[in-house]
N, C-alpha and C positions, 0 to 999 in steps of 0.2 A: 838804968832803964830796965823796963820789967820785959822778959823773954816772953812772947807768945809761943806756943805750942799747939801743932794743929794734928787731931787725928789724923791719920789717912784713911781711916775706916769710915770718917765722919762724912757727912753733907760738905760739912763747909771746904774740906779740901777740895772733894769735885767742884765746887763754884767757882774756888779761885784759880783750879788750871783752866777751867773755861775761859776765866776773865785773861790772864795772861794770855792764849790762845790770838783770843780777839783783839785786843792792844796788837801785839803781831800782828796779825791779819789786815791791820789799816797805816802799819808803819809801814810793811812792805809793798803795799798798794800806791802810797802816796810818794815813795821811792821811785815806781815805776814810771809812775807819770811825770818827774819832773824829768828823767831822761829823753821823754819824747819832744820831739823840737814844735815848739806851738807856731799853729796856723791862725793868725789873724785874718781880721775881714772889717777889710775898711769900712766904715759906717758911712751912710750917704742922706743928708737931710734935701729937703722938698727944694732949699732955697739955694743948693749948692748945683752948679751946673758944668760938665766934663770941655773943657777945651777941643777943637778940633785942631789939627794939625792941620799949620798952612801950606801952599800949592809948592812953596820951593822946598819944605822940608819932605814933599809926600813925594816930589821929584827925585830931591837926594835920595831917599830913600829906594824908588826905583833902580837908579841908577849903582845905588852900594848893590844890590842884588844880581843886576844884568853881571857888572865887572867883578861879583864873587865865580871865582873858578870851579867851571863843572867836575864832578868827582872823577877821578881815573877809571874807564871800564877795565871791570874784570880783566882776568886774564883768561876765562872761557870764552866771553865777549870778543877779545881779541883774537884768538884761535880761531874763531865760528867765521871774522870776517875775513881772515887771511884766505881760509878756507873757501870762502865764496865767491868775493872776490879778490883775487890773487893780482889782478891789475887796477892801474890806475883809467879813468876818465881819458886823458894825452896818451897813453901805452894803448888802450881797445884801438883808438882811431887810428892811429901809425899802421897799428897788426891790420885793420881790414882794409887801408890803402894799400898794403906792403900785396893783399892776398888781393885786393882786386890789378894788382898791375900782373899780378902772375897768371888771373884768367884770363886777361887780356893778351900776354904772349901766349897761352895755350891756344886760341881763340883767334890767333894771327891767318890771313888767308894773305898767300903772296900774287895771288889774282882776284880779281872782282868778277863773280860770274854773273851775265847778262842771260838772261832765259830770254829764250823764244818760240813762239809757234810757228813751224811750217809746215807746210806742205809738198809732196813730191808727186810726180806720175811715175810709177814703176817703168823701166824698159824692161822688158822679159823677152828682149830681143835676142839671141848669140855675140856675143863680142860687144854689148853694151854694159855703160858702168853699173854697178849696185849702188845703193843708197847707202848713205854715212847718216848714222846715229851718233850726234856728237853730245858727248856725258860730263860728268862735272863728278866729283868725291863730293861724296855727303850729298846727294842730289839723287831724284829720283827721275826720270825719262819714260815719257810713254810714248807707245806706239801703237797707231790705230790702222786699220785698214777698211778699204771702200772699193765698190766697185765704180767701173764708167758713169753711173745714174748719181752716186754718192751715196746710195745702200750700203751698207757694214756687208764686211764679207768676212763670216766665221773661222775659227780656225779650226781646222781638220784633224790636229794632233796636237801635241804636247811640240812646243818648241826646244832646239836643239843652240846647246849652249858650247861655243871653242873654248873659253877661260874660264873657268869657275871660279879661281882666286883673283881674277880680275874684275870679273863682272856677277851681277846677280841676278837674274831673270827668270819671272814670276808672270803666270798669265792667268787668265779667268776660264776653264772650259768654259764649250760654247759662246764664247762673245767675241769681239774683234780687235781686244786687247791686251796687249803685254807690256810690262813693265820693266824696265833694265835700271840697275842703280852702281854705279861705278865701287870698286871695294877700293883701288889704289888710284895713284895719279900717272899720269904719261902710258899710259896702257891701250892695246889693243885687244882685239877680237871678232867676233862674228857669231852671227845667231843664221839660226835656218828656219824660217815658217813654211809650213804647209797649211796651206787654205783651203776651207770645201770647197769641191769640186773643181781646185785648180789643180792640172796634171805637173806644172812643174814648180818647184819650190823658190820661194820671194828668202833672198840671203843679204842680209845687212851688216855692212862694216859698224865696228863699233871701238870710238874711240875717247879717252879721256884727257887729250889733253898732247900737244904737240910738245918735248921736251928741248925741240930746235927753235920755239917761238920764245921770245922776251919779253912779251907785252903786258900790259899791267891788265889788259882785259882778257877774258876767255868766255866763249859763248857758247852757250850749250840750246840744245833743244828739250825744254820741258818737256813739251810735245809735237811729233811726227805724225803728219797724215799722209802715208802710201795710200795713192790709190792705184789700180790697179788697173789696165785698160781693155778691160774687157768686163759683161755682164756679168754679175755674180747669180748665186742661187737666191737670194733675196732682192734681186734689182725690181727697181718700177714699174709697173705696168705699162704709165702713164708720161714716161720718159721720152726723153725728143729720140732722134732717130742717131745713130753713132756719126754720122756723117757732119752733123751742126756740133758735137762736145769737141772743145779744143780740148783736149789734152795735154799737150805739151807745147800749150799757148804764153808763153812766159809774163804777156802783156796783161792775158785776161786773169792768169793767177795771181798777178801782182794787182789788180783790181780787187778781186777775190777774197785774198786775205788783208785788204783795205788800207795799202799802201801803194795808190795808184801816181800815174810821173805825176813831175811838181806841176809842167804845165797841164794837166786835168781840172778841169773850172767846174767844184760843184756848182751845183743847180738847186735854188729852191722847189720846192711843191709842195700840192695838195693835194687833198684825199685822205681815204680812211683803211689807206696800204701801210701798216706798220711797220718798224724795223726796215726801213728802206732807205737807199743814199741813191743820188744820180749826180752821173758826170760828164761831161762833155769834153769829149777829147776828137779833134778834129773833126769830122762831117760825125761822129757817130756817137750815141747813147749809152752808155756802162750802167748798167743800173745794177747797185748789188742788194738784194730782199730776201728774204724766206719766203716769199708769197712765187706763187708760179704761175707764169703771163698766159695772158690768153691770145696775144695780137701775134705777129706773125713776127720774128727776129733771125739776126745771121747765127750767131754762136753764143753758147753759153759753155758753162761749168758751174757744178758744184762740191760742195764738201759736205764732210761725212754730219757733221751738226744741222745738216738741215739748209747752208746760206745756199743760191743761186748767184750766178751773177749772168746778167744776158746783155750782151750787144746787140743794136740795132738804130738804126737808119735815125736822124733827129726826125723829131714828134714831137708836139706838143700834149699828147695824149696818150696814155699806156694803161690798156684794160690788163687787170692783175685777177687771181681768184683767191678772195678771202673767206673763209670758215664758210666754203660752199657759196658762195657769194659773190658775183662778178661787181670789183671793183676801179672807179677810175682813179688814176694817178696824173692831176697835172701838172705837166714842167715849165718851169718859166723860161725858157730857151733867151742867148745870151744872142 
């Protein structure tokens, strides 16, 4: 075999490490490619058509997904709920029965207190009784004052307090009222009012509560109206004369403040006399109104809100004055 021999200085060497070169260049190419994993693609002709999945396998199929198990949360997940919520649904509701029986014994009263409104007529006689201011814990009490006509009668100074850790009392310059609010239970005391223009001083017991009583009730006065029996610096002009005000008429203040006896037989009527009740009690008329009579009557009283109450003789007719206005009042007598 005849040896070829190739310059290197020549042409034709260059050509042939080209050629070598390029042989490489498409063996290692098509090396590469057969390493990579081929991706087919199904071919789909016009007349071939994809099956659907029927109703029980798309069911199955549901149902493998529902009963696949949700993944574990986190463990930050975890931490962030303990964190938040630290109890359970059954645990909160025990805890806010467990805390609401606890308000409910803080919240325990071992009496029922019954408010009431009355009224008294002061005696500012020597050797007669004062008036009881009966108080409640946690309750506030007022006290008003009025003259004979049922005018407010001011207060002259600053009221004077015996207990201060027992009692709390609070009043409005210039007005006819003071306020006492009990601070303990079974407690006593005393207040001193001075009144304008009155020379001797209105003193009221003040009590919260008897610790010799057992009763499941205790009754306090919301509110007390003292009146006073004598004209104040603000009385009426227009006022009956002292001689007709019962004052310490027990029958006609229990009409008054509109708790008159059982046997009292209201009365219908007519007319255009508002805010008016009438009662018959034996031969005689009770009629309790804010309106103020014009006909002729035995006794009245009133209070400090304004009510009248007037006794007088049966009638079938009772002239009243309303907003300037002489009005009649008829009764249907029994």
């Amino acid at each position: 075999m005849k040896k070829i021999s190739i310059d290197p200085s020549t042409g034709e060497f260059i050509m042939t490490l080209r050629l070598l070169f390029l042989v490489l260049s498409v063996v290692l190419t098509d090396a590469r490619a057969s390493d990579k994993p081929r991706q087919w693609t199904p071919a789909h002709s016009a007349s071939s058509t994809t099956e659907e999945p029927s109703s029980s396998e798309r069911k199955n199929n549901q149902n493998s997904k529902k009963n696949k198990p949700l993944p574990l949360p986190s463990d930050a997940l975890s931490y962030a709920q303990e964190q938040a919520l630290p109890l359970s649904g059954p645990e909160i509701e025990a805890l806010s029965r467990g805390a609401d029986e606890v308000r409910r014994g803080r919240a325990y009263q071992p009496r029922t207190i019954v408010p009431r409104i009355s009224t008294l007529t002061v005696n500012l006689s020597p050797g007669a009784s004062i008036p009881i201011l009966r108080t409640a814990a946690n309750q506030t009490s007022s006290l008003t004052f009025s003259d004979s006509t049922g005018a407010p009668w001011t207060l002259g100074a600053p009221p004077l307090n015996s207990n201060h850790k027992g009692f709390q009392v609070s009043y409005i310059p210039r007005s006819a009222l003071i306020a006492v609010q009990a601070l303990s239970r079974y407690d006593t005391g005393n207040i001193t009012v001075y009144l304008e223009g009155l020379h001797v001083p209105v003193v009221i017991h003040l009590t919260s509560g008897s610790p010799q009583s057992r009763a499941q009730t205790q009754i306090m006065d919301s509110r007390l109206d003292l009146r006073i029996p004598q004209r104040g610096p603000n009385a009426k002009p227009s006022a009956p004369p002292d001689s007709q005000i019962a004052l310490y008429n027990n029958l006609l203040q229990a009409f008054l403040d509109g708790v008159p006896p059982l046997d009292a037989k209201p009365l219908r009527t007519r007319g255009q006399v508002p805010s008016t009740t009438v009662w018959q009690w034996g031969e005689h008329l009770y009629i309790r109104t804010q309106s103020d009579i014009r006909d002729e009557f035995e006794q009245t009283l009133s209070s400090l809100d304004g009510t009248h109450l007037w006794k007088l003789p049966l009638t079938p007719t009772v002239h009243f004055s309303v907003m300037g206005k002489t009005e009649p009042l008829i009764i249907e007598l029994e």
